[in-house]
N, C-alpha and C positions, 0 to 999 in steps of 0.2 A: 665388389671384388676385393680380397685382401690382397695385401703385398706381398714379396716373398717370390716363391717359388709362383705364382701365377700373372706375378708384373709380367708387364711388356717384354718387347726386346728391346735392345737397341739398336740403332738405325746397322751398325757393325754388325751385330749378331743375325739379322735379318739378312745383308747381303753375304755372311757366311752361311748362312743356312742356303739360300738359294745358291751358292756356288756349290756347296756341299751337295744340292739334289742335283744340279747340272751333271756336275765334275760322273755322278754317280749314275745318272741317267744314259751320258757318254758313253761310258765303258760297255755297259750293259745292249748299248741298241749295235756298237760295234762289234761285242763276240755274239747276236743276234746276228750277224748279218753273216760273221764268219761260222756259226751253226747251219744258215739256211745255205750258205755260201757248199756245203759237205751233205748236203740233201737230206740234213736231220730238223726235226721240228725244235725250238728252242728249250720251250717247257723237258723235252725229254732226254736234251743234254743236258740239264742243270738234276733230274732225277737221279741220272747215272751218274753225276757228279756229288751228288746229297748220299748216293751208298758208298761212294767209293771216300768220301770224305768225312764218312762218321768216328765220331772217336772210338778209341780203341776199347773193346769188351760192349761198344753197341750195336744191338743186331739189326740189319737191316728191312727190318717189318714192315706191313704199308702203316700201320698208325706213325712208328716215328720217325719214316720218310714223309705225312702228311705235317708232322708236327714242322718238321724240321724245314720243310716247302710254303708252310702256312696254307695248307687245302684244308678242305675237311673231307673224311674218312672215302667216301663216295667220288667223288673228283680223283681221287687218289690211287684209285684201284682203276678208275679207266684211265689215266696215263701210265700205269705201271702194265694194263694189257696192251698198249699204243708202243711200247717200249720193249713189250714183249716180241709183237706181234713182226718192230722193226729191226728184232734179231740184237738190239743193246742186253737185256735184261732175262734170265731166265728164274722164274721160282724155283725154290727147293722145299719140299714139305720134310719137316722133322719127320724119321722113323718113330721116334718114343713117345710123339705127339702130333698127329698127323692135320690139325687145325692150327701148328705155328708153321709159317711160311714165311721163309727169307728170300729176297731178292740178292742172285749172283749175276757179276756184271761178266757178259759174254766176249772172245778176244775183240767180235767188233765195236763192244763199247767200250773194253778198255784201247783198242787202236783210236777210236773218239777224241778221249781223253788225253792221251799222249798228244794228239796234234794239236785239240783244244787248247790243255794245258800250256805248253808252250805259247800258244798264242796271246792269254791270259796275261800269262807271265810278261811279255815283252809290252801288250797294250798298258798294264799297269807298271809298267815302268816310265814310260809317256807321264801315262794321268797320274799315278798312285799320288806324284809331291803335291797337288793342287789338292789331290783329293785328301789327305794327311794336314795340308795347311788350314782346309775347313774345318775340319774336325776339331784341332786343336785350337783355333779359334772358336769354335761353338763349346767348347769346354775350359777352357779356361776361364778359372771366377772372375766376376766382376763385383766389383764394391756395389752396393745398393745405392749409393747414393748416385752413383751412376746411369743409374737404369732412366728408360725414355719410354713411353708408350710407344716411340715409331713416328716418321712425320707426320706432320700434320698440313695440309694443304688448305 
């Protein structure tokens, strides 16, 4: 193995990394719970929240709502009909092009998103500082001479 960018961690970067997945895992199983908590599946609030959170001039297609969710193509088109079917999400077929279809989010998925939102907001202001302190310790350089493979028992 060369050195470098494939060394170890160190024993610090390791237990930032692991608070970094905690810190991150947290947040995620709490606005789960406050999704299931609104009798929505999670997967299809975080859809509705991938169209309404696209940057600006991108349209919201199922490829890059797949892109942007990490599905592939398939997977992608049955929770956009899951979303559909749950009244969040309605398609729109282009007049000029009747095979490009965007996804518009419906008043009950933008009502979702307003009470989500806020919830987001207030959970990562709890977590955001732990999860921000990992971060920045898992990126900040370290000198090579520094580096450890990790304990050794």
């Amino acid at each position: 193995m060369s050195k470098g960018k494939s060394a170890g961690l160190l024993d610090a970067e390791y237990v930032a990394l692991a608070e970094f997945r905690y810190q991150l895992r947290r947040f995620s199983r709490r606005m789960e719970e406050q999704v299931r908590g609104m009798g929505v599946n999670p997967q299809q609030y975080q859809v509705v929240l991938a169209v309404r959170g696209l940057p600006p001039g991108q349209a919201p297609t199922v490829g890059r709502l797949a892109e942007r969710m990490q599905l592939n193509h398939n997977s992608m088109v049955e929770l956009v009909d899951r979303c559909e079917h749950a009244g969040l999400l309605e398609r729109t077929r282009s007049d000029a092009d009747r095979r490009h279809v965007t996804m518009t989010i419906t008043s009950r998925g933008e009502a979702l998103l307003r009470k989500l939102g806020a919830a987001a907001r207030e959970e990562l202001r709890s977590s955001g500082p732990s999860l921000v302190e990992a971060v920045l310790r898992l990126t900040k350089p370290v000198p090579s001479t520094k580096r450890e493979r990790g304990r050794s028992s």
